[in-house]
C-alpha positions, 0 to 999 in steps of 0.5 A, spaced: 065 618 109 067 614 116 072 609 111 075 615 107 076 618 115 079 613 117 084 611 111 086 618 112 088 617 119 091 610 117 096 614 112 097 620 117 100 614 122 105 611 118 107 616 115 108 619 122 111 612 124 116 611 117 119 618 119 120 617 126 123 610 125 128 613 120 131 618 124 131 613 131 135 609 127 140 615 125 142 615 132 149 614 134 152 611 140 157 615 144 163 613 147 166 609 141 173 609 144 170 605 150 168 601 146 170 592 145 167 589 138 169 582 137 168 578 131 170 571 127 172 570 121 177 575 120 182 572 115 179 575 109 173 579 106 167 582 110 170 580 117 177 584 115 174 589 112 170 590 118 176 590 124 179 595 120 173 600 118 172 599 126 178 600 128 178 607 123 172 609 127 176 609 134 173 602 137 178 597 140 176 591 135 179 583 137 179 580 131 178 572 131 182 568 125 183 561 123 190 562 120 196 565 123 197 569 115 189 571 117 192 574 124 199 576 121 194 580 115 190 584 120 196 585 125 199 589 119 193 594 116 190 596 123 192 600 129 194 598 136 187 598 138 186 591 134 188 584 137 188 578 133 185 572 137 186 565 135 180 562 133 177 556 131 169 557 131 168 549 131 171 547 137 168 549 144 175 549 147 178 554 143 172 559 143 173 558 150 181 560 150 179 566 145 173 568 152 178 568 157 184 571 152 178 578 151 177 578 158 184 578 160 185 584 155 178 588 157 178 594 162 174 593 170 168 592 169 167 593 163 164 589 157 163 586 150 160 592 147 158 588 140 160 580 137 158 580 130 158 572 127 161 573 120 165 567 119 162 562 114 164 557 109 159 554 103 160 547 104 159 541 099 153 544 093 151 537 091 144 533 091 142 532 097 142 524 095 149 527 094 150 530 101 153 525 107 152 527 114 159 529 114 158 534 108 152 537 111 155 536 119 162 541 116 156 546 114 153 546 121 159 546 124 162 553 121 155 556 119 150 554 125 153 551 131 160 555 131 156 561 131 151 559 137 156 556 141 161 563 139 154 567 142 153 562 149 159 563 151 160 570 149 153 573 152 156 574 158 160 580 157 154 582 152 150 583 158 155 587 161 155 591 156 148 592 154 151 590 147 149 587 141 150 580 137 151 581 129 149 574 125 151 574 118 146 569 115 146 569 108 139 570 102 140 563 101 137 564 109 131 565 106 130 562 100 134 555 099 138 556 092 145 554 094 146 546 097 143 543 101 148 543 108 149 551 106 142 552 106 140 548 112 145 551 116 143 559 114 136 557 115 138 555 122 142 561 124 136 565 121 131 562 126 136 562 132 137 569 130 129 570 131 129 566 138 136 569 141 132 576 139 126 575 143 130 572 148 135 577 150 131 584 149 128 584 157 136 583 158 138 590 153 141 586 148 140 587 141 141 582 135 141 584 127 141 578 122 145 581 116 143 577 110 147 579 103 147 577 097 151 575 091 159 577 093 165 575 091 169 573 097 175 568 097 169 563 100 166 563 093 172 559 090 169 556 083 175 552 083 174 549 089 167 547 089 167 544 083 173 539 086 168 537 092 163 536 087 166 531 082 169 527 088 162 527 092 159 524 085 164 520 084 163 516 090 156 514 087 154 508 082 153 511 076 145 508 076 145 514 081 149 520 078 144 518 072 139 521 075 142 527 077 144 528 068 151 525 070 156 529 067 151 535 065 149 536 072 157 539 073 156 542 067 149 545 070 153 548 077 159 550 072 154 555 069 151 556 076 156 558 079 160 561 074 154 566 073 154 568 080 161 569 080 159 574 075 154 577 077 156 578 084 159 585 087 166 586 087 165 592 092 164 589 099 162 595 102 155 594 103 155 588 107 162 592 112 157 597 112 150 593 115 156 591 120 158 599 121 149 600 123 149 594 127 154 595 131 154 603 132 146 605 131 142 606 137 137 602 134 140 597 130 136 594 125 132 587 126 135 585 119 139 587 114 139 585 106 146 588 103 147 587 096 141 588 090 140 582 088 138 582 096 134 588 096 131 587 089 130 580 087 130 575 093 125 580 098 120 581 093 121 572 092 120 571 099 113 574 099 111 570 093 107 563 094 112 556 095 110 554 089 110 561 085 118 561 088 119 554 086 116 556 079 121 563 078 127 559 081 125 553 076 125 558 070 131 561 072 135 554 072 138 555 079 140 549 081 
């Protein structure tokens, strides 16, 4: 009797906890006109979309961008509340230029309400024996330290605001599918996104990791990730590109990647509108997984054994 009691009382909390917990997270902030939202990695795809769906919602939106077309792009779809900003995340120089740009344009006493990490490139996708330091150095360098540095120099007129920060990881984040330097480098964000969290909360600053699945952004260049693959296996004796089944093993990230490209969803809206609730919400989310091969394929992945994900990803003929 006292187990089906207390059963029964357990059902009732989390029932109670689920409800309480879906409508905290429907809350909205309130001053979106007064509101800054900073964001990398602007020229295409989900950074983009992102400053224009922001500056639609009322918020003034300072969008960074590598590449003059990338700014000129942003300038020509969205309002006068954005500002494009020159920004090369992998240089501490020029994230500092973009610092003092943001702070010659904001209001007195007023802060960034919300910093969202999106730029990201993929890398070289090779073997790890395949990989040099440089190659996994490039990948650190856009999708770990960029990011870091970007939030260090950035949490001041975070805290100003009581803000929060937005890290787009990747599922590749939780389970290692793609190279090597692409999926250390997610990896990485993924716990400094956890640290960063626990650390700045007493601060009343909130951080959301974003972790989409398959999307077919101008990042997934099939053509492009091939040529990098074939001149990194060139640059190694045959003994070892032997190992590696030689000629079938491009033939083998050929059909890997060109099956993603696939199955990868065209529509970008899941992961812009992930960014909209982190940015918005009252209570943003801790983790975000956009896409349904995220939803439905990589969490459920995750909570298996290593050697039983080891095994699925095996069958399924992941590289």
């Amino acid at each position: 009797m006292f187990l089906v009691t207390a059963g029964a009382v357990l059902l009732v909390v989390a029932i109670i906890y689920i409800v309480l917990d879906t409508i905290i997270h429907f809350l909205k902030v309130g001053h979106i006109t007064d509101k800054y939202v900073f964001i990398t990695g602007c020229d295409s795809g989900f950074g983009h979309l992102a400053a224009k769906q922001l500056d639609k919602l009322g918020f003034h939106v300072f969008a960074g961008c590598l590449t003059k077309e990338g700014a000129k792009s942003v300038t020509e779809s969205c309002s006068s509340r954005v500002t494009t900003v020159e920004l090369d995340i992998r240089s501490t120089e020029s994230i500092q230029q973009a610092v003092k740009l943001v702070e010659s344009k904001l209001p007195p006493n007023t802060g960034v309400w919300a910093l969202i990490n999106n730029a990201g490139i993929v890398g070289l996708a090779a073997p790890a024996e395949m990989c040099s330091r440089e190659d996994v150095q490039v990948a650190l360098g856009v999708n770990l330290l960029g990011p870091i540095d970007v939030t260090r120099h950035f949490l001041p007129l975070i805290r100003k605001s009581h803000g929060r920060i937005v890290n787009t990881t990747s599922v590749s984040g939780r389970v290692a599918i793609m190279s090597i330097p692409y999926s250390v480098s997610k990896f990485g964000l993924e716990g400094f996104s956890n640290r960063l969290r626990r650390e700045v909360w007493p601060q009343g600053i909130k951080v959301s990791i974003v972790e989409p699945g398959a999307f077919r952004t101008p990042i997934m260049n099939v053509e492009q990730i091939l040529r990098d693959f074939q001149e990194a296996f060139d640059k190694h004796s045959p003994d070892i590109q032997a190992v590696y089944g030689g000629f079938e093993l491009k033939i083998t990230l050929l059909k890997c990647f060109e099956s993603l490209k696939t199955i990868a969803a065209t529509d970008l809206a899941p992961v812009v509108d992930a960014y909209i609730h982190a940015v918005t919400a009252q209570y943003p989310h801790r983790r975000y997984k956009p896409g349904r091969d995220a939803m439905w394929f990589y969490s459920p992945l995750c909570l298996l054994s290593d050697s039983a994900i080891d095994m699925v990803l095996w069958l399924l003929r992941f590289p």
